[in-house]
VOZAMI-537851 format. One record per atom (N, C-alpha, C): y, z, x; atom name. Coordinates in steps of 0.02 Angstrom, whole numbers, always signed. Example, Ala and Ser with C-alpha at 12.3 -4.5 7.8 and 13.67 -1.06 7.14 Angstrom:
<sites>
        Y        Z        X   site
     -284     +390     +660      N
     -225     +390     +615     CA
     -165     +390     +660      C
     -112     +354     +642      N
      -53     +357     +684     CA
       +2     +394     +645      C
</sites>
This chain:
<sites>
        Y        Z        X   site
    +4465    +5494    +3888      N
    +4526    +5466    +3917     CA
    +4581    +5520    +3917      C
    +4600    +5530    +3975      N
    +4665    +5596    +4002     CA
    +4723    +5566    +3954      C
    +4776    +5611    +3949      N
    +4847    +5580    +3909     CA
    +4873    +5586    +3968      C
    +4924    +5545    +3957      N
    +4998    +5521    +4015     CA
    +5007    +5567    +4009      C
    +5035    +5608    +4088      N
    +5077    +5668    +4097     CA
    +5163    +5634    +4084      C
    +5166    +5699    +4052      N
    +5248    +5678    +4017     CA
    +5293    +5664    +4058      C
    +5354    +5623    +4046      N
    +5392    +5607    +4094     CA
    +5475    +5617    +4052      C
    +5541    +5602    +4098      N
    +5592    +5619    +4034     CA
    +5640    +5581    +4091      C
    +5681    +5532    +4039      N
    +5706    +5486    +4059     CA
    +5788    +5519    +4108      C
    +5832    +5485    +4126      N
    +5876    +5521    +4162     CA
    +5914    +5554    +4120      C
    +5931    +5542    +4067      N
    +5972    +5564    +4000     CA
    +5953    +5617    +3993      C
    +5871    +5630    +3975      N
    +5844    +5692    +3963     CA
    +5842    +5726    +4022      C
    +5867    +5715    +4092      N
    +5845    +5760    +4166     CA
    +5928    +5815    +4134      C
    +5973    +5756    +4145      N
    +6055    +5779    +4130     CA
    +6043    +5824    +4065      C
    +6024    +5837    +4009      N
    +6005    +5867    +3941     CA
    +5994    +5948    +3963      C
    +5925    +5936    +4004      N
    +5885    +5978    +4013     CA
    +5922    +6046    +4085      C
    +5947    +5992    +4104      N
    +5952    +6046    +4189     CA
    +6058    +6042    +4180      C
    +6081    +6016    +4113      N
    +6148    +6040    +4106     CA
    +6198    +6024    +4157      C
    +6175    +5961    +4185      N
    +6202    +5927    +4235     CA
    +6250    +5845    +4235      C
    +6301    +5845    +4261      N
    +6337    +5784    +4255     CA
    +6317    +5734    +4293      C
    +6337    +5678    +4302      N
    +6302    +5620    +4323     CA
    +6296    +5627    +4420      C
    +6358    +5638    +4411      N
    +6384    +5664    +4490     CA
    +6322    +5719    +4528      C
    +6325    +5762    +4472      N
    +6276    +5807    +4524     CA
    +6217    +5804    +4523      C
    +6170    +5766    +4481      N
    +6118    +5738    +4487     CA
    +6119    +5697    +4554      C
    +6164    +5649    +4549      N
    +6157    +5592    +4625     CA
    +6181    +5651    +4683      C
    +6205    +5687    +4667      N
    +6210    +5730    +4735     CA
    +6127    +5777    +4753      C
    +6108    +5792    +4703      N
    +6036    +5816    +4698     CA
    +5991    +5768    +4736      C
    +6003    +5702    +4684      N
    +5938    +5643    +4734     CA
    +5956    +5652    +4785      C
    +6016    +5651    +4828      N
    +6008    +5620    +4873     CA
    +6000    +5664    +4935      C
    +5985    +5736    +4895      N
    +5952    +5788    +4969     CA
    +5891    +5796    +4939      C
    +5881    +5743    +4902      N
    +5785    +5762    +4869     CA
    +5778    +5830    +4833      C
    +5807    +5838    +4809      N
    +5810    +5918    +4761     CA
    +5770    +5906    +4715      C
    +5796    +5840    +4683      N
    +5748    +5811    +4631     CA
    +5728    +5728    +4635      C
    +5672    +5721    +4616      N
    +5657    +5620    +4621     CA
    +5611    +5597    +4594      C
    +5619    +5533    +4570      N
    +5605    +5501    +4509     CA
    +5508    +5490    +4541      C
    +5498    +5502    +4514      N
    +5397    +5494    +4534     CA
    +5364    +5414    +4494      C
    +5415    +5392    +4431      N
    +5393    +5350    +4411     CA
    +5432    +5309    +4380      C
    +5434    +5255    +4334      N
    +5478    +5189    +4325     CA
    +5464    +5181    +4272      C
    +5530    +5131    +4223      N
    +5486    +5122    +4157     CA
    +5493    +5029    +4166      C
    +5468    +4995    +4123      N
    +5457    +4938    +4134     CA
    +5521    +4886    +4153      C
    +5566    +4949    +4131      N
    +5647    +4913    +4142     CA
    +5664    +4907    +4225      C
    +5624    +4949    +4238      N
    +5640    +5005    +4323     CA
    +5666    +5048    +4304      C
    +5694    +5081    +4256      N
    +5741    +5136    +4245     CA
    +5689    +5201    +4267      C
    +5722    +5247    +4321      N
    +5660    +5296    +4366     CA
    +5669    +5352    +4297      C
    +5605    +5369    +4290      N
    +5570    +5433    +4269     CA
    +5567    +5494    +4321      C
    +5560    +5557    +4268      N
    +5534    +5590    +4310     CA
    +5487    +5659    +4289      C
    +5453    +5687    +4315      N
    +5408    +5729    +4321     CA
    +5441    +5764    +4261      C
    +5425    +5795    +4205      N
    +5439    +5827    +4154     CA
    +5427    +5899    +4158      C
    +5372    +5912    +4200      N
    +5334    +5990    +4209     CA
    +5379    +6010    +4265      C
    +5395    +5966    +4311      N
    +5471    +5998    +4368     CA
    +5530    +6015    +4324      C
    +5567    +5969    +4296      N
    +5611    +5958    +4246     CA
    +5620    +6039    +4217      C
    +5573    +6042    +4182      N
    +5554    +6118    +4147     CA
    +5563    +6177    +4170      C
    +5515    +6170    +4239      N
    +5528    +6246    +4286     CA
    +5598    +6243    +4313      C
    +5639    +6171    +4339      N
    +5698    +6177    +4329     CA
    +5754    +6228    +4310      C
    +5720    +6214    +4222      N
    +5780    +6235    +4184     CA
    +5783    +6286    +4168      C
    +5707    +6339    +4198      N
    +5725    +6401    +4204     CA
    +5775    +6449    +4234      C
    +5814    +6489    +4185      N
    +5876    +6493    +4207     CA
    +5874    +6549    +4296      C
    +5810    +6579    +4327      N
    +5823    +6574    +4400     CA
    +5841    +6525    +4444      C
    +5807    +6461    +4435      N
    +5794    +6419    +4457     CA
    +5868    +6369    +4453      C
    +5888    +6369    +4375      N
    +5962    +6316    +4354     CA
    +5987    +6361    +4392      C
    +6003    +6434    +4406      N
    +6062    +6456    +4434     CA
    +6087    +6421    +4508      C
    +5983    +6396    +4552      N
    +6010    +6372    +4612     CA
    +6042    +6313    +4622      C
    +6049    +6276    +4577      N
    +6054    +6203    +4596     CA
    +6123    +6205    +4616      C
    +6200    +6250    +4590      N
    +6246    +6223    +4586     CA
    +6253    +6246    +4679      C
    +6218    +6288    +4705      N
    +6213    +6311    +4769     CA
    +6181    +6256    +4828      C
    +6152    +6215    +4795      N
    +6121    +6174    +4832     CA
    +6178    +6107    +4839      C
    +6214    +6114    +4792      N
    +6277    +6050    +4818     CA
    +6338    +6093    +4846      C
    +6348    +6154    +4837      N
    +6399    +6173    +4887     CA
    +6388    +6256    +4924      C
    +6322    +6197    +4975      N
    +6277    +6256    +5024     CA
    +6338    +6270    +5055      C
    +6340    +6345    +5082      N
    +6372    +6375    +5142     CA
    +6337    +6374    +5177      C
    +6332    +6325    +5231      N
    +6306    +6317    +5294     CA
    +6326    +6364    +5347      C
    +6356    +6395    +5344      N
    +6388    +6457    +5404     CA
    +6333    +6496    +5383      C
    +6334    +6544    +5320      N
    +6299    +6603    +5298     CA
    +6226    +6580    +5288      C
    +6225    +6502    +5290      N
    +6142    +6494    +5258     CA
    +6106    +6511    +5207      C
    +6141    +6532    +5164      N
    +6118    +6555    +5107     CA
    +6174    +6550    +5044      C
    +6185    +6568    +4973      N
    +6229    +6566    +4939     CA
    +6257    +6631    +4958      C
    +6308    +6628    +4899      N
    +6387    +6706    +4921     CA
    +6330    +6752    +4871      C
    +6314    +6717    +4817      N
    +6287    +6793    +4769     CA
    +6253    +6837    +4779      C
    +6206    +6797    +4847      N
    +6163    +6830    +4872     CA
    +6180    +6901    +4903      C
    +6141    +6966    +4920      N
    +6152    +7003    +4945     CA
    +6123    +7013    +5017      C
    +6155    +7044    +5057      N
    +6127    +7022    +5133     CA
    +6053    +7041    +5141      C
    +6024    +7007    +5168      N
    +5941    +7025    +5193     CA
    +5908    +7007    +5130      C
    +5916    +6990    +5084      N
    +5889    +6954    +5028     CA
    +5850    +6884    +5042      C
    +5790    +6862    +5036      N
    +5744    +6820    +5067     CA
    +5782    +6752    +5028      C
    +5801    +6699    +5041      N
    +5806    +6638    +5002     CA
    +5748    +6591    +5014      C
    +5689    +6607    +4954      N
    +5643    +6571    +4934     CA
    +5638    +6539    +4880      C
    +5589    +6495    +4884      N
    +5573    +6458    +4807     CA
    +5528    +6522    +4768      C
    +5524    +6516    +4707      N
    +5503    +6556    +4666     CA
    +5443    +6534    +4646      C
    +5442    +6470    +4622      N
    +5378    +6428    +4616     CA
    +5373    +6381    +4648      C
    +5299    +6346    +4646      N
    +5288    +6284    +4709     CA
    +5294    +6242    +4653      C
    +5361    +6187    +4667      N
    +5369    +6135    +4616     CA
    +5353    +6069    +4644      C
    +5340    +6016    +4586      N
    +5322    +5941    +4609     CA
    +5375    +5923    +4665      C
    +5436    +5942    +4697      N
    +5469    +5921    +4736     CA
    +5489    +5928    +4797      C
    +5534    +5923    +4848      N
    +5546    +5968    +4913     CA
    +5601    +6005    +4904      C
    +5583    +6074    +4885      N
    +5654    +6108    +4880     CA
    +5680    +6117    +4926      C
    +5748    +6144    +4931      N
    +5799    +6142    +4969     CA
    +5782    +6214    +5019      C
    +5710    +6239    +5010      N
    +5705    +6290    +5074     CA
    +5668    +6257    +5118      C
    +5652    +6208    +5107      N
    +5617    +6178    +5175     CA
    +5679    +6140    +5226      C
    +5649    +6157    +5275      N
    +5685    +6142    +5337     CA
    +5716    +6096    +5375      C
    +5686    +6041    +5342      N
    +5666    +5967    +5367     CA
    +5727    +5951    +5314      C
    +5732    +5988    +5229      N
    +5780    +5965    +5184     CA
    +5836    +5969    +5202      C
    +5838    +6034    +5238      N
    +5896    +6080    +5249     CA
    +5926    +6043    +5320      C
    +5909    +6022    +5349      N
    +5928    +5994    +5412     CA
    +5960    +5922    +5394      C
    +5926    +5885    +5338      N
    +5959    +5808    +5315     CA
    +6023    +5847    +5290      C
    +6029    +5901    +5236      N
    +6060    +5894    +5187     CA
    +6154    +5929    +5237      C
    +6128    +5965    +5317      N
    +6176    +5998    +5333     CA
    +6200    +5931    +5355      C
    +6170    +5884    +5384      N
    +6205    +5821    +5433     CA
    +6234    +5765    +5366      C
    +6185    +5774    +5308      N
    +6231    +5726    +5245     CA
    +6289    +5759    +5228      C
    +6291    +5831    +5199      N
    +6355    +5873    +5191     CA
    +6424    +5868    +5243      C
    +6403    +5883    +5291      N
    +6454    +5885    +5365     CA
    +6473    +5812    +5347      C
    +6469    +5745    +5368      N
    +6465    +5692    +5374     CA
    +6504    +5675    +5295      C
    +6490    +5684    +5247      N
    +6534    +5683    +5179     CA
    +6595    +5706    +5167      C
    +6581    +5768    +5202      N
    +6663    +5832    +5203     CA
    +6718    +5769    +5273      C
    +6675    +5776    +5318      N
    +6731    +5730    +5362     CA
    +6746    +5655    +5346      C
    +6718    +5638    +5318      N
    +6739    +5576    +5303     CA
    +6789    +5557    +5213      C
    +6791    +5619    +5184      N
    +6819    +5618    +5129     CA
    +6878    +5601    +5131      C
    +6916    +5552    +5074      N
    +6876    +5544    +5009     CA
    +6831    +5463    +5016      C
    +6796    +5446    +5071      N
    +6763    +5398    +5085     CA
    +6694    +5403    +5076      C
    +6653    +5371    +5037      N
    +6585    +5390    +5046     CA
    +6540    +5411    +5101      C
    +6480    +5425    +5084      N
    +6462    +5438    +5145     CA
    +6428    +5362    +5212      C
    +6446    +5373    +5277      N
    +6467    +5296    +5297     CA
    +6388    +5269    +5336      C
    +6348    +5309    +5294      N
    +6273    +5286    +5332     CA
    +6234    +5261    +5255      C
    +6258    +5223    +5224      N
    +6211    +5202    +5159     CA
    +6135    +5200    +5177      C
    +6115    +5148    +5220      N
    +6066    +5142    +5238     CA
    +6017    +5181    +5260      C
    +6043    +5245    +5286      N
    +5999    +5301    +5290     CA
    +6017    +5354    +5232      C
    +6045    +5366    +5197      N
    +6045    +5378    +5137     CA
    +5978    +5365    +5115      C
    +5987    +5289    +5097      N
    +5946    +5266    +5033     CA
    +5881    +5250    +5089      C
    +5847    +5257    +5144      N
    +5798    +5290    +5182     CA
    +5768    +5342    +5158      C
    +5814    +5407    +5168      N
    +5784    +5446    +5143     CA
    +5770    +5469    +5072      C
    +5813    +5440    +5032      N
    +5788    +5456    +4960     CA
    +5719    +5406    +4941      C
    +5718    +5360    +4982      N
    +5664    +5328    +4970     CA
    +5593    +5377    +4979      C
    +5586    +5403    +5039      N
    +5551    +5436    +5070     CA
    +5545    +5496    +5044      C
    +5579    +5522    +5014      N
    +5581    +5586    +4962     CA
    +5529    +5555    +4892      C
    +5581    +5495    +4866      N
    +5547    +5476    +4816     CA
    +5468    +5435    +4816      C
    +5427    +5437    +4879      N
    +5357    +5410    +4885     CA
    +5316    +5491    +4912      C
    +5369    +5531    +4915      N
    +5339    +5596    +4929     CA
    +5319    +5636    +4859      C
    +5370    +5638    +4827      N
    +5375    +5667    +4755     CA
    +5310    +5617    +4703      C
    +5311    +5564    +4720      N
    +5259    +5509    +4663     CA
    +5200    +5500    +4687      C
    +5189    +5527    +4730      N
    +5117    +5526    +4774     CA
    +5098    +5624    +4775      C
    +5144    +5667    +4763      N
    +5103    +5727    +4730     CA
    +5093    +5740    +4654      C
    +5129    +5704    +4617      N
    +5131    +5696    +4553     CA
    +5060    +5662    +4546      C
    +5055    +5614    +4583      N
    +4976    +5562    +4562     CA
    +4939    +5609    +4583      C
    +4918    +5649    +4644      N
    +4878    +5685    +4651     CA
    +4877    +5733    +4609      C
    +4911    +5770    +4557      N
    +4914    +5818    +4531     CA
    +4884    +5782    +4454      C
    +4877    +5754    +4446      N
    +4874    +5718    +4371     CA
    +4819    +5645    +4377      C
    +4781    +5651    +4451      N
    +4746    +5606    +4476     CA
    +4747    +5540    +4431      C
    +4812    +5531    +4477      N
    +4829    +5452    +4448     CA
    +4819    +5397    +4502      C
    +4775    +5342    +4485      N
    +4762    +5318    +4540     CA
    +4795    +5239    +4544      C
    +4829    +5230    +4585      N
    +4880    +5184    +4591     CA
    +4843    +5095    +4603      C
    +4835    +5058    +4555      N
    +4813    +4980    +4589     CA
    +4810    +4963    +4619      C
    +4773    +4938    +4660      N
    +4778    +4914    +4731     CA
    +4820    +4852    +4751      C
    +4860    +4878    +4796      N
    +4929    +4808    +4801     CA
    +4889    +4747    +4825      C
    +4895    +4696    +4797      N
    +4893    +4611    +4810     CA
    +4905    +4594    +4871      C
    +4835    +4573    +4915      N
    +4848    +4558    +4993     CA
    +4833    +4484    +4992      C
    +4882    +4455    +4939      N
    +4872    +4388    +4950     CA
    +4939    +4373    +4964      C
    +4962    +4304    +4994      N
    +5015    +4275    +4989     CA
    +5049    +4237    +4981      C
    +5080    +4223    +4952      N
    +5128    +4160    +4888     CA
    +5182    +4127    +4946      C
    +5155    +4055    +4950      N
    +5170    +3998    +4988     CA
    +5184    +3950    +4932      C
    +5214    +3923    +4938      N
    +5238    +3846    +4920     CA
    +5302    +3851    +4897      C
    +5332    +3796    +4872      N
    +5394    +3807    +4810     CA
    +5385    +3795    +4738      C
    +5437    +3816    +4714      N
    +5441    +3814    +4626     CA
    +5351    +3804    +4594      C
    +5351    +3751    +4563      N
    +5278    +3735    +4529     CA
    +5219    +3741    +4577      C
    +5228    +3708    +4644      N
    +5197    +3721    +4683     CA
    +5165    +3802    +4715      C
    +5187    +3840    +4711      N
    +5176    +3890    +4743     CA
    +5112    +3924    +4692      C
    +5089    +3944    +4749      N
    +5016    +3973    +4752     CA
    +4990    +4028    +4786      C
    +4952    +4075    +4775      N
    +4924    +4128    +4825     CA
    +4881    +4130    +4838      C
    +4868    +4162    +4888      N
    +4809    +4144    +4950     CA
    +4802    +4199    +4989      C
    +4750    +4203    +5025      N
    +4713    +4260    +5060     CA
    +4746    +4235    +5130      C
    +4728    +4278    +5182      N
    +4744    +4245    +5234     CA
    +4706    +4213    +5273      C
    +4638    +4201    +5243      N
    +4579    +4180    +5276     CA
    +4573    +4107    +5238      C
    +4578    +4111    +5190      N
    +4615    +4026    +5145     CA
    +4670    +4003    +5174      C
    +4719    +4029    +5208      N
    +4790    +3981    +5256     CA
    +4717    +3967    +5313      C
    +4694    +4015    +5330      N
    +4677    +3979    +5403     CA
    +4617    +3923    +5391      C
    +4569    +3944    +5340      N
    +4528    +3895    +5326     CA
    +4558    +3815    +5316      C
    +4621    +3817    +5285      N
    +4668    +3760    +5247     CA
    +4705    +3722    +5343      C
    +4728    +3779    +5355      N
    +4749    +3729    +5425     CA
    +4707    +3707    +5481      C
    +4626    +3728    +5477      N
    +4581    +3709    +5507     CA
    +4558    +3656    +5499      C
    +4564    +3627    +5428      N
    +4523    +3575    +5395     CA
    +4556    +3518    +5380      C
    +4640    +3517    +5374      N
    +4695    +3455    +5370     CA
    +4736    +3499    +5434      C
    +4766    +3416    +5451      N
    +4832    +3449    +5516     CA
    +4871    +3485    +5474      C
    +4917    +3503    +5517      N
    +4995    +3552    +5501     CA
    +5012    +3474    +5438      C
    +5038    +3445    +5462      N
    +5096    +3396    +5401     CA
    +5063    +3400    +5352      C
    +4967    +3378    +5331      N
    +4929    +3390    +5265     CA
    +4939    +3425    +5248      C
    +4929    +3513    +5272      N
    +4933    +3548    +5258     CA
    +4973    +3598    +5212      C
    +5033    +3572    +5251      N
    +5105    +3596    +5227     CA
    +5121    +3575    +5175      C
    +5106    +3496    +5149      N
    +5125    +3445    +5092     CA
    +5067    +3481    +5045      C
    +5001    +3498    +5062      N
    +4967    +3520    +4985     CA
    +5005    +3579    +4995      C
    +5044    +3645    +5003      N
    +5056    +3682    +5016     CA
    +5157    +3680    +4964      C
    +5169    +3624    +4972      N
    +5216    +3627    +4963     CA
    +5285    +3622    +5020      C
    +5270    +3647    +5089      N
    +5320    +3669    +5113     CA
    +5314    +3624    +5194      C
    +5359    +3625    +5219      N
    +5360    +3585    +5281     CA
    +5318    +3643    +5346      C
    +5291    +3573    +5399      N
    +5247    +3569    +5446     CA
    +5283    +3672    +5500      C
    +5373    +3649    +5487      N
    +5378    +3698    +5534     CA
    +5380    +3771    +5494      C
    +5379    +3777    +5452      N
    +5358    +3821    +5374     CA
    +5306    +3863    +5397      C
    +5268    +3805    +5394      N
    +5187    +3848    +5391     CA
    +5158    +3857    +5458      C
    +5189    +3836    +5505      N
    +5177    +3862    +5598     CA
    +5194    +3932    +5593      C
    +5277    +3950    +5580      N
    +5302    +4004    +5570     CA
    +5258    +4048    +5539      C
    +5226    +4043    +5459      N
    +5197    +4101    +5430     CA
    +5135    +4104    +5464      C
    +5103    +4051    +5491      N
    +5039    +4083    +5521     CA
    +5054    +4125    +5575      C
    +5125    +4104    +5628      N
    +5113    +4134    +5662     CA
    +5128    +4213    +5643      C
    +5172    +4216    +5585      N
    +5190    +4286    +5561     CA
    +5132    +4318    +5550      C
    +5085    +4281    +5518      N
    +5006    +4339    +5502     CA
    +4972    +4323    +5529      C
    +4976    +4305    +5626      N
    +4929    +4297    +5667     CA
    +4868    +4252    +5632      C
    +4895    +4202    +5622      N
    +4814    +4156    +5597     CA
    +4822    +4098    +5676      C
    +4786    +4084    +5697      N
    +4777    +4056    +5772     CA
    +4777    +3971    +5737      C
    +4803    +3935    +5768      N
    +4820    +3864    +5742     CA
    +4778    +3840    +5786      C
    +4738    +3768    +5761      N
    +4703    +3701    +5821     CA
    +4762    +3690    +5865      C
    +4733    +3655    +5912      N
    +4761    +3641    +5980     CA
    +4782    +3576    +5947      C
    +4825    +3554    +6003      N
    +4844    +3475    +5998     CA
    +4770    +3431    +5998      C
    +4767    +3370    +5960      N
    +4720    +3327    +5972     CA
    +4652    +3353    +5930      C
    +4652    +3397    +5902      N
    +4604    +3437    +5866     CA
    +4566    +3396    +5823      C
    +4610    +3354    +5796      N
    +4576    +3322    +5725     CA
    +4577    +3233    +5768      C
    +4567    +3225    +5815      N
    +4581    +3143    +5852     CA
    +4471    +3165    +5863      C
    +4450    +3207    +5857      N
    +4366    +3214    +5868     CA
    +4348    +3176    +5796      C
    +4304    +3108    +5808      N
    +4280    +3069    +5748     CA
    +4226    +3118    +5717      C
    +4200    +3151    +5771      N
    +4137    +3184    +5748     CA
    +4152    +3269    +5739      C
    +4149    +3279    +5659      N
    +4192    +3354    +5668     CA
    +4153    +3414    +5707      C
    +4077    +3399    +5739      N
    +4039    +3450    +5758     CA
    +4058    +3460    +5828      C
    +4109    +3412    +5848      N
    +4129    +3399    +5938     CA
    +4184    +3448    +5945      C
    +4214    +3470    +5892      N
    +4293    +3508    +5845     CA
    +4270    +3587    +5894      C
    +4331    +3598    +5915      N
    +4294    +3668    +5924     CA
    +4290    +3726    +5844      C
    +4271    +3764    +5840      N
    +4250    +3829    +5768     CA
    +4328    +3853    +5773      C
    +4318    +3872    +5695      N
    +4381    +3889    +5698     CA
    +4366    +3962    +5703      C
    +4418    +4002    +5736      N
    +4414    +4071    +5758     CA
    +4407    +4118    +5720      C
    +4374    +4193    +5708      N
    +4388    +4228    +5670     CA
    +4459    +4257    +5667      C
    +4475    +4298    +5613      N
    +4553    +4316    +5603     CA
    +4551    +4389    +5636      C
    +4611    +4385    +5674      N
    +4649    +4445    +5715     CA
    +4688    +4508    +5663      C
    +4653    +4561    +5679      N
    +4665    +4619    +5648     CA
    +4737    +4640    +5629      C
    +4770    +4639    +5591      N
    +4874    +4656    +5591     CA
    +4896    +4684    +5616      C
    +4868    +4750    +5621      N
    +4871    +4795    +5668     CA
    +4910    +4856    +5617      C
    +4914    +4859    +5571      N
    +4946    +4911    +5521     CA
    +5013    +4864    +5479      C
    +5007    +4803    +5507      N
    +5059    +4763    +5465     CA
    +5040    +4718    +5396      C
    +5091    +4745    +5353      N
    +5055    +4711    +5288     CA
    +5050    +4629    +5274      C
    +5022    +4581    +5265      N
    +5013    +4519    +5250     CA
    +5034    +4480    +5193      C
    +5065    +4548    +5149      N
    +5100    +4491    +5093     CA
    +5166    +4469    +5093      C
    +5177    +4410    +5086      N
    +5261    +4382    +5104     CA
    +5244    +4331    +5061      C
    +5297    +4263    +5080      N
    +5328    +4217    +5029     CA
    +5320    +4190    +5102      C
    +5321    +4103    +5064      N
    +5363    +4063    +5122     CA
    +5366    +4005    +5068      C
    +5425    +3985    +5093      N
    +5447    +3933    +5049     CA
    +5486    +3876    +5103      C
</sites>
């Protein structure tokens, strides 16, 4: 059995890399640095072996450069001209020489400076991209430490309070094949126009009118096989 690769809480990121609260969240949020993992609180972790090469003092010298890039010169002032600005080592994260960083971080910077002292006025793509940083950063960390992630629950939780239950999506359709919509909904917990809606949300194909008026269920037409999502995920709520 492998040991947990080490991790160090945000207290210890601020400890280690000699940083205030401020410039950490200015860090997340051009992905300089990001949390790869969670503790049971949610409180984000992070990569300890990044953390480290961090705090090597080449490396600490760049960070304070990375929150007040000169975007004219493209490079920091200490630098001397024709001097290459590279990473030194390949770390768990996206440093700030990649292009793709450097391009968020000139349109987040610009966009901060003009709008000061107002936050910055796109939250939502903000916290987009730190998201997207942060499933970038926890998905090379797992590969690096071959950690293999549980497989998410493709069932889905219907009903209310006591009632509620989970289910495949081949159990909703089996369930509305076999009682009408109103049965259905009542073992289910939730009303007739409830459960029209979620089938139709995960494409489960409903009986026709008059479906269940056949005395003889072999006269019934079959109930259909289930329609592919198409890359859309199937787990939700309905209540």
């Amino acid at each position: 059995m492998t040991a947990a690769p080490p991790l160090y809480e945000e207290h210890e990121v601020l400890e280690r890399l000699q940083l205030r609260g401020y410039e950490l969240e200015g860090l997340l949020n051009v992905g300089i640095i990001a949390p790869v993992a969670g503790s049971p609180s949610g409180e984000p972790r992070y990569c300890a072996e990044t953390i480290d090469r961090l705090a090597v003092p080449q490396q600490r010298g760049r960070l304070p450069d990375v929150l007040w890039w000169d975007f004219e010169l493209n490079k920091p002032g200490y630098m001397p001209d024709g001097a290459p600005w590279a990473r030194v080592v390949d770390l768990l994260f996206y440093p700030f020489d990649d292009e793709e960083q450097q391009s968020w971080a000139r349109r987040y910077y610009s966009l901060k400076k003009a709008c000061a002292p107002f936050p910055y006025p796109y939250p939502e793509r903000l916290a987009r991209y730190r998201s997207r940083m942060e499933d970038r950063a926890t998905k090379a960390f797992e590969r690096k430490h071959r950690i293999k992630r549980p497989r998410k629950s493709r069932k889905i939780s219907v009903g209310k309070r006591h009632l509620r239950r989970d289910m495949s999506r081949a159990e909703l359709r089996d369930l509305v094949w076999s009682e009408t919509l109103i049965r259905a909904g009542a073992v289910l917990g939730i009303s007739e126009f409830a459960l029209r809606q979620l089938c139709k949300r995960l494409l489960i194909p409903l009986p026709t009118r008059g479906h269940f008026n056949h005395k003889d269920p072999k006269k019934r037409p079959p109930k259909p096989a289930l329609m592919p999502l198409n890359g859309r995920k199937p787990s939700g709520t309905a209540s």
